[in-house]
N, C-alpha and C positions, 0 to 999 in steps of 0.2 A: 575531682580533688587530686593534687599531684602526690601520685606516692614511691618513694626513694627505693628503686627495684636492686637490683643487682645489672641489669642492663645501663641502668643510671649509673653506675658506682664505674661500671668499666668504662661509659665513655665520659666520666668525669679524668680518672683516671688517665685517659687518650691526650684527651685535651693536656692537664696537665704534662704529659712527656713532652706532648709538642712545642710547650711553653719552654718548657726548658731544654729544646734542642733549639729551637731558637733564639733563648737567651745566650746560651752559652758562648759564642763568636764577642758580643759585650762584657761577661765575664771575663772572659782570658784577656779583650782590650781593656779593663781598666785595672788587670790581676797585674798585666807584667807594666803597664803606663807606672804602677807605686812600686815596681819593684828596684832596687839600684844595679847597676854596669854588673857586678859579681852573680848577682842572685838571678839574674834571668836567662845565663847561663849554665847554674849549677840547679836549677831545682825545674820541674814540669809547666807548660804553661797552666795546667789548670791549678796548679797552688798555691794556696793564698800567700801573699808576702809575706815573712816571717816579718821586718822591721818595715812598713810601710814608708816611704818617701815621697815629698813632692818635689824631688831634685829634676828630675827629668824636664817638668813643666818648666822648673825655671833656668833652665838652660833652652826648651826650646824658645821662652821667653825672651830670654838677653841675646839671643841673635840680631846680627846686624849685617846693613849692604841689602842684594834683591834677597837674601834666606831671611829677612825681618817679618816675623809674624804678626808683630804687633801691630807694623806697618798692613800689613796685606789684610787684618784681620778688618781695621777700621776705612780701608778701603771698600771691601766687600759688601760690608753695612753700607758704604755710603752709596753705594753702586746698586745693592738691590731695593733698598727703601725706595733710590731716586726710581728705578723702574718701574717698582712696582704704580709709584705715583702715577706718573706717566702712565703707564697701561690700563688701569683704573679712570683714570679723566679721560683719555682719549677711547679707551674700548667703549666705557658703557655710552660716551656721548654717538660716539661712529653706529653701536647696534643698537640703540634706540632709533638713531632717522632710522636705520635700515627697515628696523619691525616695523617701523609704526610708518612709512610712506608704501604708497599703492600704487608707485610709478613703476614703471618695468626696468627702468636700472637699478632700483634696490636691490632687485632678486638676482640680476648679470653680479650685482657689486659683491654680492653675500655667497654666490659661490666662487668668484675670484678668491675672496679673502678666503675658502676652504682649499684651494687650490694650492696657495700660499704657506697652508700649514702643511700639505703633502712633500714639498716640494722643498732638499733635505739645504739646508742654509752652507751648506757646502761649495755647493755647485755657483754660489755668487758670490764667495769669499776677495776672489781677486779684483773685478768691477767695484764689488763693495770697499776693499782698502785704499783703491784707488781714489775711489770719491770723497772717501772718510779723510784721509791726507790731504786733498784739495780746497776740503772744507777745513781743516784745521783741526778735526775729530780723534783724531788718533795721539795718543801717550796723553790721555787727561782721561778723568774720572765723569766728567760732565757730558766727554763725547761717547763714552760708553753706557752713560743712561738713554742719552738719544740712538744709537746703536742697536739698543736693547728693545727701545721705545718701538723704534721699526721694526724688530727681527720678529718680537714676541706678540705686536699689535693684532695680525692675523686670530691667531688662541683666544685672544681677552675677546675682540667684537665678538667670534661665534659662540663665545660663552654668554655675554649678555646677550645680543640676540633672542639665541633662543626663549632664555628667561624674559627677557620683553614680551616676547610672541606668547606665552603662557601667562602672562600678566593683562588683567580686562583693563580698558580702558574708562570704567566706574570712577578711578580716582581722579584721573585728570580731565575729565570731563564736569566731574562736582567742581573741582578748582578753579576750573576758567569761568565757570558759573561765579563764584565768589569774587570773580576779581584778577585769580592771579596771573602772575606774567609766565611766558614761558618756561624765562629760567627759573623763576622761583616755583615753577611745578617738577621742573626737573630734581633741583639740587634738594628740594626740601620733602616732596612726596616720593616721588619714582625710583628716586638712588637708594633714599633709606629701605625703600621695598627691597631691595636689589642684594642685599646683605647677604644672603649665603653666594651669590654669583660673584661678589666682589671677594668675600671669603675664598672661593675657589678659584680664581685670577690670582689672587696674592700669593699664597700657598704652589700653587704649581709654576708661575712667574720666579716668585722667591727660590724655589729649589732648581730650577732652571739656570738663575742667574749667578747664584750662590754658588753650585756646585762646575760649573762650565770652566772649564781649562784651555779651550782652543778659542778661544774666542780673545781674550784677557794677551795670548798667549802672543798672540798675533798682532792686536792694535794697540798692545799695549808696551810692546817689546821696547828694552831699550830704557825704558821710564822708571822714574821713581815710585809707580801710583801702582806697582804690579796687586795684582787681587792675591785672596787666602793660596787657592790654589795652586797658582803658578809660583808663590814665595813658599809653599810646603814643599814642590819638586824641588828649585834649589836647592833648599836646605837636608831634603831627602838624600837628593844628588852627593852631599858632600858626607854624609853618615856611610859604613860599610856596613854593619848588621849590630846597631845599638837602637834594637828593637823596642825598648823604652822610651825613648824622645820620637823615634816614629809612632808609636798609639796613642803617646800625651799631645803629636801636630792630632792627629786623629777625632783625639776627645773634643779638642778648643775647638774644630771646625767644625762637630758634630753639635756643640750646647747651642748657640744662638738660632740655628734652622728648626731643632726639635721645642727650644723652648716657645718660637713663634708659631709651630705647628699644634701644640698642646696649645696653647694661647685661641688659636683659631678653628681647632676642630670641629667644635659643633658646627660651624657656617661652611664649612670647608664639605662635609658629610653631606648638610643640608645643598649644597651645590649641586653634588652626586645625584641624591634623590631628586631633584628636581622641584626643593620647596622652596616656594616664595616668603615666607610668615619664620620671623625669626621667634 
């Protein structure tokens, strides 16, 4: 039976400090985001707004030209959903042949694609812009999903993969017994199996794609379609220290990643551990 010691109390106690040493950095970003231009230089960051404001947000709001947030916000959404899509259809379909064939180029093919994720996206930035311009990929939103499709594909197979490889092959062997076809073993048995792996692809894709500044910064220069990122530098760039409009680009960049994080945890988790059974 658990009984409430005094050894309990102190590392209850623990915990809670550490909770609130690491809240705190959040506090002060969303103490001084409500406070206005006068008060975030006359009072502490850690005090609370005397008159709370949501002036700041709506000035980083009404920006306009590359510092448009509203612009780069719905750009970003539309750049990482598309990826995520992408990486999802084609990772789980690439590490399923991979697990499930017992020819000897699967296993060449399965640590290529591991080699691929060691190997820092840096080092092929210039062959890469070159080709992306040639194909027409670069200042557009669509060639940045294909971009992405490529860069991140490597992550998503080794993550299905493996999860295939821990998956028996019970299911799909009942099914083709009943009738069914390929696809229809894939898309309607095997994938649904797949949910925390898909979970953990979206999630680390999403925060990938979302948060990336050199990438945007570079095939997308010049364009109307720039991402969150690269329109929060401009708009940074043009502030001198109105430390309020910088934590409210802050918070807006921060709601849609944590809200799809919270959304997806549980499968995101189950990824980690390595369980198949949502």
């Amino acid at each position: 039976m658990f009984r409430y010691t005094k050894l309990s109390a102190l590392r209850e106690a623990g915990f809670w400090v550490l909770a609130l040493i690491y809240l705190a950095p959040f506090f002060v970003l969303i103490s001084i985001a409500l406070k206005s231009d006068t008060e975030v230089f006359s009072t502490s960051p850690l005090a609370l707004p005397k008159s709370p404001t949501l002036a700041s947000f709506s000035h980083v709001l009404s920006a306009n030209g590359e510092s448009d947030i509203k612009v780069g916000l719905a750009n970003s959404l539309f750049i990482t959903v598309g990826s995520i899509l992408v990486l999802v259809l084609l990772g789980s379909l690439t590490g399923y042949v991979i697990a499930r064939s017992t020819r000897r180029w699967s296993r060449g093919l399965y640590y290529l694609f591991l080699i691929a994720i060691v190997l820092p996206i840096q080092l092929g930035t210039v062959p890469l812009y070159i080709g992306a311009r040639t194909l027409g990929l670069t200042g557009s939103a669509p060639g940045m999903i294909v971009l992405y499709g490529g860069l991140l594909l490597p992550l998503s197979v080794f993550i299905y993969a493996g999860f295939f490889r821990s998956l028996g092959t019970e299911y799909e062997e009942s099914a083709t017994i009943d009738g069914a076809s390929p696809t229809q073993i894939f898309f309607r048995i095997v994938l649904p199996l797949m949910a925390p792996a898909t979970g953990a692809v979206s999630i680390l894709a999403g925060l990938i794609v979302w948060n990336d500044f050199f990438t945007p910064l570079i095939f997308l220069g010049g364009s109307s379609q720039q991402t969150l990122p690269v329109a929060m530098y401009y708009y940074i760039g043009s502030l001198v220290s109105q430390w309020n409009q910088i934590f409210a680009i802050v918070i807006l960049s921060m709601i849609p990643i944590l809200a799809f994080y919270l959304f997806a945890q549980k499968r995101f988790m189950q990824g980690f551990a390595g369980g198949v059974k949502g």
